[in-house]
ZAMARGU-4260 file (C-alpha; in steps of 0.2 Angstrom, whole numbers, plus 5000, padded with zeros to 4 digits):
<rodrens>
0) 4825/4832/5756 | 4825/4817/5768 | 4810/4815/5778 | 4813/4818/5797 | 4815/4803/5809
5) 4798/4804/5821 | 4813/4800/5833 | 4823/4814/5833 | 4812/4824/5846 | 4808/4813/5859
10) 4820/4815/5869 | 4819/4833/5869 | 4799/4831/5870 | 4803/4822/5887 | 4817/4833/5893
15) 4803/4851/5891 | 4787/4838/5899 | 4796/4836/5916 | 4805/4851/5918 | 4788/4858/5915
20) 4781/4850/5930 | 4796/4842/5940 | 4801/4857/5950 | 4784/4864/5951 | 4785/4858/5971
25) 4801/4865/5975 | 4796/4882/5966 | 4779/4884/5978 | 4789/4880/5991 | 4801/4895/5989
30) 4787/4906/5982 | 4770/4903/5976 | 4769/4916/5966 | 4785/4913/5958 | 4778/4895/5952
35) 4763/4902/5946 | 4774/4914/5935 | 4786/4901/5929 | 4773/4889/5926 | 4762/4901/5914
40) 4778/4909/5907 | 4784/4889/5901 | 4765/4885/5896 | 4764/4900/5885 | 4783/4894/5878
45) 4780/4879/5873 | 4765/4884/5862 | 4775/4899/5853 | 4792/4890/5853 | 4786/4870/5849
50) 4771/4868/5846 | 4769/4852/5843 | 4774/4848/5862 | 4759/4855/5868 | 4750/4839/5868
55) 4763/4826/5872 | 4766/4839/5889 | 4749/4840/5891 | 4747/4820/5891 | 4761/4818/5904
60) 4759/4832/5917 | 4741/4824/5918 | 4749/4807/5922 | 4765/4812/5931 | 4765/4827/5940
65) 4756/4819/5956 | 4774/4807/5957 | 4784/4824/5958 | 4773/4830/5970 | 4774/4812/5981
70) 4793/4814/5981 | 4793/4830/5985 | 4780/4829/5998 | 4790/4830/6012 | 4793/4847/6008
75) 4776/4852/6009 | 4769/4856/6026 | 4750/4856/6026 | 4735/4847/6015 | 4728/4863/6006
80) 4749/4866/6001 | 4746/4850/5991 | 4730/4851/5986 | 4735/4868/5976 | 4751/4860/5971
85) 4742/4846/5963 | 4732/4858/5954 | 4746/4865/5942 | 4745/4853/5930 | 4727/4860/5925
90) 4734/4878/5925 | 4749/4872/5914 | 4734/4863/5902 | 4724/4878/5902 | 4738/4889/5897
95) 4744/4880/5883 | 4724/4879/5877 | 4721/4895/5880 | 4737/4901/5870 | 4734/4891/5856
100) 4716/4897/5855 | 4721/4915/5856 | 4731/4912/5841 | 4719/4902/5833 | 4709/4918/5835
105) 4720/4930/5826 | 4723/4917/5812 | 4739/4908/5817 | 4732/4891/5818 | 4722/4882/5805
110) 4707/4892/5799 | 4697/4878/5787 | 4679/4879/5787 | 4679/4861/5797 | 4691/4868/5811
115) 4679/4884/5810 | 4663/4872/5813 | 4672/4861/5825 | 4677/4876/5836 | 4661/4886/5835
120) 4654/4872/5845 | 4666/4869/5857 | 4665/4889/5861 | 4645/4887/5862 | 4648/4871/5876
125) 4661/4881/5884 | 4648/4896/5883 | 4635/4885/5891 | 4645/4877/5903 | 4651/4895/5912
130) 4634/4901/5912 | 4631/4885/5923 | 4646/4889/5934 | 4642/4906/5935 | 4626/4900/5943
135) 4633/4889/5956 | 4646/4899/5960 | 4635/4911/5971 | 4630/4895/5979 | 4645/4886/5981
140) 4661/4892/5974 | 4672/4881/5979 | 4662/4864/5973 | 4659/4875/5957 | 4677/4876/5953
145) 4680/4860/5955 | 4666/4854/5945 | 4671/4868/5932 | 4688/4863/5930 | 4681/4843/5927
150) 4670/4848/5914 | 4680/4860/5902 | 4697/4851/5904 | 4693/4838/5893 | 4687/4851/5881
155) 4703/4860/5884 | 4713/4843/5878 | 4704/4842/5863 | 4702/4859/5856 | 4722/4860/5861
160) 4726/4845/5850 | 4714/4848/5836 | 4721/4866/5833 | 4738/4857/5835 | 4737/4845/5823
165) 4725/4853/5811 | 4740/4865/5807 | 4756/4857/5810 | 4762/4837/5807 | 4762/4829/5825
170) 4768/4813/5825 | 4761/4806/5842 | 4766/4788/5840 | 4785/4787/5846 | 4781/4797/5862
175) 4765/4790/5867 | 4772/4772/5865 | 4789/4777/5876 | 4778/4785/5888 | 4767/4770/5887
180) 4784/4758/5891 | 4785/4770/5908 | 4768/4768/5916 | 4769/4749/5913 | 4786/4749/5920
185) 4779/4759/5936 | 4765/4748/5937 | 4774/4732/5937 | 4788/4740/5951 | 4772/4745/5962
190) 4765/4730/5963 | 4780/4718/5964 | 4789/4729/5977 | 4776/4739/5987 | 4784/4745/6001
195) 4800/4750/5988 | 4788/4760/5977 | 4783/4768/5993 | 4799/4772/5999 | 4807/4779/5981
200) 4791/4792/5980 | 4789/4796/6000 | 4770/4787/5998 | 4769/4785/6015 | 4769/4806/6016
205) 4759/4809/6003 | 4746/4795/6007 | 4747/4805/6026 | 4740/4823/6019 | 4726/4813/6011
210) 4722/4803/6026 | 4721/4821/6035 | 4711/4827/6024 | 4699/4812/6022 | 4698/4812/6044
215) 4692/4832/6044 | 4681/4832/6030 | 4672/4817/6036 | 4677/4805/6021 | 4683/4791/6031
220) 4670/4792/6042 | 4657/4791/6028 | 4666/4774/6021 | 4668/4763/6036 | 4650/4771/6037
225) 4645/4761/6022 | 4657/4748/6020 | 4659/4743/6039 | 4677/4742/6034 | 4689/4750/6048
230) 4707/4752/6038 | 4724/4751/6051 | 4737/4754/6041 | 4740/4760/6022 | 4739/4744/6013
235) 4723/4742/6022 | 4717/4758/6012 | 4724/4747/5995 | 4715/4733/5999 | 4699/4731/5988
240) 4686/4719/5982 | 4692/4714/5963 | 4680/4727/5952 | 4670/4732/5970 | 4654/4721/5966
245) 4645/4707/5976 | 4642/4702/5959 | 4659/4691/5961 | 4657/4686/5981 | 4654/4668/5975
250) 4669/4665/5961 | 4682/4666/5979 | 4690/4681/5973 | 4698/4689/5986 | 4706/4704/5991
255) 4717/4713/5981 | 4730/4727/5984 | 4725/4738/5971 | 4741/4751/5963 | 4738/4766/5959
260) 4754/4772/5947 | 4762/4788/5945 | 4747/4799/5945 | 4742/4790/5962 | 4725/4788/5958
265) 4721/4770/5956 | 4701/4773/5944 | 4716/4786/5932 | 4727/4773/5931 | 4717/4761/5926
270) 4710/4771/5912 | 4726/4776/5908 | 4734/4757/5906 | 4718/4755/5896 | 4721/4769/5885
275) 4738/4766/5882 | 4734/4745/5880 | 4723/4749/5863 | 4734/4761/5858 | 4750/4749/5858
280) 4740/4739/5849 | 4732/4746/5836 | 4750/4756/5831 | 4757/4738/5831 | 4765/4732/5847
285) 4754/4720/5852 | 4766/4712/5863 | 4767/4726/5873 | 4748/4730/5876 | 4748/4713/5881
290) 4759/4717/5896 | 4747/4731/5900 | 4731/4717/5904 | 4738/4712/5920 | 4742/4729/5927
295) 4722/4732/5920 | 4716/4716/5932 | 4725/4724/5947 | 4718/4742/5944 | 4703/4732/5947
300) 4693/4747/5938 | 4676/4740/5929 | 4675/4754/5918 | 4691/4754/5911 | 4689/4735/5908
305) 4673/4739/5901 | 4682/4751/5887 | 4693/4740/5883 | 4681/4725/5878 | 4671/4734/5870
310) 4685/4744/5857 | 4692/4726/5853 | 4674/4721/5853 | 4671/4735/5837 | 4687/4730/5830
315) 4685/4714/5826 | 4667/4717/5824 | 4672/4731/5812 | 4682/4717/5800 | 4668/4705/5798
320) 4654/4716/5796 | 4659/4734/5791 | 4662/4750/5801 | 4641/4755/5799 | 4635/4739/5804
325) 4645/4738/5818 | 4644/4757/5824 | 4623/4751/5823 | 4626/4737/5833 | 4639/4744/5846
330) 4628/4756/5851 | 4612/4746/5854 | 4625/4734/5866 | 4628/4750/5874 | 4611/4753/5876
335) 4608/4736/5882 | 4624/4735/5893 | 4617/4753/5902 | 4598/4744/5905 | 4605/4728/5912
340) 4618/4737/5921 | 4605/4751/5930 | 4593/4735/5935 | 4605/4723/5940 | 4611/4739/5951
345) 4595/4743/5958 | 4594/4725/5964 | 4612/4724/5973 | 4611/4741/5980 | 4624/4750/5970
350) 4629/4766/5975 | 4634/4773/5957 | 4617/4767/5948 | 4608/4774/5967 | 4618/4791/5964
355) 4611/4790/5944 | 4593/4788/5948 | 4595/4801/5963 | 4602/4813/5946 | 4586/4806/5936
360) 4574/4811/5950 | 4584/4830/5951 | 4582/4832/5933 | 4561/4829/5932 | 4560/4842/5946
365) 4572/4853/5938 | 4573/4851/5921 | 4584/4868/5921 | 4598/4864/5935 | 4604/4871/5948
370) 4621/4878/5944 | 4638/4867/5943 | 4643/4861/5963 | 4626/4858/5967 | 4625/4840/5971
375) 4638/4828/5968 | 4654/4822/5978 | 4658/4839/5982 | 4640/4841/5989 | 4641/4847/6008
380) 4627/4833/6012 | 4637/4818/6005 | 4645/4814/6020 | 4628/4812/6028 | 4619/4800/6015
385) 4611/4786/6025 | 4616/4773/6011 | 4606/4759/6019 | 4589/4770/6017 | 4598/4775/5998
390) 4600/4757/5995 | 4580/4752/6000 | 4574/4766/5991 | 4584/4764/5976 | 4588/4782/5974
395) 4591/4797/5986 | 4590/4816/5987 | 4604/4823/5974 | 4614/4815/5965 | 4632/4806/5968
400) 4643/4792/5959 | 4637/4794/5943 | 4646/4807/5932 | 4630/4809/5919 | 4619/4810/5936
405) 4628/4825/5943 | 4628/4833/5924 | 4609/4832/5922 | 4606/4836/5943 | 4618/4854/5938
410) 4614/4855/5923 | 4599/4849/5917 | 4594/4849/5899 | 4611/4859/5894 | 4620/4845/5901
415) 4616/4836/5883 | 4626/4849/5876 | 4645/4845/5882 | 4638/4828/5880 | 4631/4828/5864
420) 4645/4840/5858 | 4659/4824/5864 | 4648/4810/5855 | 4649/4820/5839 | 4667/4820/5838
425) 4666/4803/5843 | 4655/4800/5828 | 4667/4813/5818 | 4681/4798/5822 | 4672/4784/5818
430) 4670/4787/5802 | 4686/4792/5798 | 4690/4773/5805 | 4674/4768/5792 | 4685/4779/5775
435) 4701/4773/5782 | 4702/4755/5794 | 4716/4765/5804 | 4712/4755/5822 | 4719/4771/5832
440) 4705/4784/5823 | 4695/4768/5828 | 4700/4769/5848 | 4698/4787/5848 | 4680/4787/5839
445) 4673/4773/5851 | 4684/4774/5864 | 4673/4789/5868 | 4658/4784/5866 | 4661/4769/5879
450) 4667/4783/5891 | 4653/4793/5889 | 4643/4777/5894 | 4655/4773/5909 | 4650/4791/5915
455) 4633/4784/5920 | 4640/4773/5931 | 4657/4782/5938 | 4662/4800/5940 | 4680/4797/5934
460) 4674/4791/5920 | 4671/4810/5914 | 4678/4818/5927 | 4696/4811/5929 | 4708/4818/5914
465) 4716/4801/5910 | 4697/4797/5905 | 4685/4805/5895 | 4701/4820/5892 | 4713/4804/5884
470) 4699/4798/5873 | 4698/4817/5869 | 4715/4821/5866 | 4721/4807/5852 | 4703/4811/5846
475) 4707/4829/5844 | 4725/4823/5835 | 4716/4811/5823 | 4703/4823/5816 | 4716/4837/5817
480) 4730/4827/5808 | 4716/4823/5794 | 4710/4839/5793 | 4728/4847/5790 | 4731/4831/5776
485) 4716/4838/5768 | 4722/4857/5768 | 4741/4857/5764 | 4736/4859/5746 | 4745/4875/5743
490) 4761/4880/5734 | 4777/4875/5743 | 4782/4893/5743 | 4766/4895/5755 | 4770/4881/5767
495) 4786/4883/5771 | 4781/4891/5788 | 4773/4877/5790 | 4789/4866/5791 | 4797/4875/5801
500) 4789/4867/5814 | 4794/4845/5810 | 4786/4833/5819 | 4791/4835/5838 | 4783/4819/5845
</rodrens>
């Protein structure tokens, strides 16, 4: 029997991702309890019925649904309408995980002793991390959702993929290089023809909500506190310092109207465009990841920049002196990339490595934590930081900025293990890059493990999905994928439930 063409779903693939999320608007308008339904009832669908959409959909609800939602806006009547709006694609996530484990569970996905040992610990971190919202939650529900949600959705991602992969053959490639071909598009549209992109996704009405939001809960007030920058108009809220450091003040750099893509979220984009620039690459289309790099300058997103030096960096370093010497050294430049960084920080002022030390200092006097939405962004007290006495004291009282600072300020010691359970799987990649020199299992193996350093210096870095929960997804497909190569060993008799399900992306 012919081999099936990895093409032959992805236009189907495409067709299941936006009607999962496209209407999702229009449905709350008419009745929220309706979308709720319809959404779990399609998440739970796609797992039974295709499985091997599950991640591809994941992927692009988390990068697309916030562009529904902008065109739909003017539908929507108050700020907490879109708020709870833009939350759907988490549920639609969590379904599909949450299916997918319930079958995992009563044997219906990949049982090996590896998947068994992988998910063990991804249930003791899950474990860990409830505990930690169940303590916050008393405190500060609504800070501890959030926070919640941030943590275990890029835990979600992976243990959705893995499970996915490890049982049936998911050919990612043709999908994530199409959906890669559409953000670039987007990006390039955006920042040719502002005020066009603005107009074909009603930006101006969606940007409005958030201005509302940012005026009542003091946000606005808290920037021009600390940056003395008073924005007029929209395009003043897009104009940013390139990267946001004085470190450039004197190269003349001026200005730049930052773009924010689909998922209208400039620091998301960025990581995405870097993402998706490695991944062209190493499935050989380096023309195309080179048309990412500009749209990557014009995010103006350090950390994203950063992840993408530093994966070439191991690749090439990975040729010339092999993957253990390189893993060896990439990790001490990390080490001394994150020393340098925190004292060069100190010495300008910067908030992020201020907000780290402020998560150090929270950690020696509670080495336990205080419960998840306790310190942070979300922190009722944020809004009040006197960043000029922060900047003179190199620290402050909680901790903000710094994703690994408000882990360690909530969580304290069990903070290292979500961390320590992501740098494993990291490492778990890496050496199937070492047996194998497949630049993707590469990407997702380092790729991680150069988040998890952006997350001292960045809440997105481990907050925002197209982050840490990107890395975390093609991480989950390539050990998955692996792990089901290994297993398929039985009679053809036995695996033919198996292809019933063909490669759907």
């Amino acid at each position: 029997m012919s081999e099936p063409s990895p093409l032959r779903d992805l236009v189907p693939t495409l067709l299941i991702a936006v009607a999962t999320i496209g209407f999702v608007p229009l449905l709350h308008v008419a009745s929220p309890v309706l979308s709720l339904t319809v959404e779990v009832l399609v998440a739970i669908a796609i797992v039974l019925a295709v499985p091997t959409y599950a991640p591809a959909v994941a992927i692009f609800v988390l990068f697309f649904q916030n562009l529904f939602v902008s065109i739909l806006s003017p539908l929507v009547s108050i700020p907490s309408d879109l708020d709870f709006i833009k939350g759907y694609n988490f549920l639609v996530c969590s379904v599909m995980w949450l299916t997918t484990f319930g079958l995992y569970v009563l044997g219906q996905r990949n049982q090996s002793a590896e998947v068994i040992r992988i998910m063990r610990w991804g249930v003791v971190t899950l474990a860990v991390v409830a505990l930690y919202f169940a303590i916050g939650f008393v405190q500060n529900g609504q800070a501890a959702s959030v926070y919640l949600r941030n943590i275990v959705l890029p835990l979600f991602l992976f243990q959705l993929s893995l499970l996915t992969a490890a049982t049936f053959e998911v050919r990612a490639t043709p999908f994530l290089v199409t959906l890669a071909v559409i953000l670039i598009i987007c990006g390039y549209v955006e920042f040719a023809f502002r005020d066009l992109w603005l107009a074909l996704t009603n930006g101006y009405t969606f940007w409005s909500f958030d201005e509302l939001k940012a005026t009542h809960s003091g946000v606005w007030e808290a920037e021009m506190r600390a940056t003395g920058n008073v924005p007029v108009d929209l395009k003043d809220r897009f104009s940013f310092d390139f990267l946001n450091t004085p470190l450039l003040e004197g190269f003349g750099l001026s200005k730049i109207l930052r773009i924010h893509g689909p998922n209208m979220s400039a620091i998301s984009f960025g990581y995405g465009i870097a993402f998706f620039g490695l991944f062209l690459f190493s499935v050989g289309r380096p023309f195309l990841a080179l048309a990412a790099l500009p749209l990557l300058i014009v995010c103006s997103v350090k950390g994203a920049l950063i992840t993408v030096v530093f994966v070439v960096a191991a690749w090439i370093s990975t040729r010339i002196l092999g993957a253990v010497v390189t893993l060896v050294l990439g990790l001490l430049a990390l080490m001394v990339f994150a020393l340098v960084a925190i004292r060069v920080g100190l010495q300008i002022g910067d908030y992020h490595v201020i907000g780290l030390m402020g998560g150090l200092n929270g950690f020696l006097e509670k080495p336990f934590g205080r419960g998840l939405g306790i310190g942070g962004n979300l922190s009722d007290g944020y809004f009040s930081i006197d960043w000029s006495a922060a900047q003179a004291a190199g620290t402050i009282d909680g901790a903000v900025e710094s994703a690994i600072g408000v882990l360690i300020y909530q969580m304290g010691i069990a903070a290292l293990v979500p961390l320590g359970f992501y740098f494993a799987m990291a490492l778990k990649a890496w050496r199937l890059y070492a047996s194998s020199g497949f630049l993707t299992q590469g990407l997702a193996g380092f790729g991680v493990m150069v988040v998890l350093l952006n997350g001292l210096f960045q809440e997105e870095a481990l907050f925002a999905p197209p982050a840490l929960g990107l890395m975390l997804s093609l991480t989950g497909l390539v050990i998955g994928s692996q792990i089901r190569m290994q297993t398929v060993v039985v009679p053809e008799q036995e695996s033919e439930p198996l292809t019933h399900y063909q490669p759907a992306t």
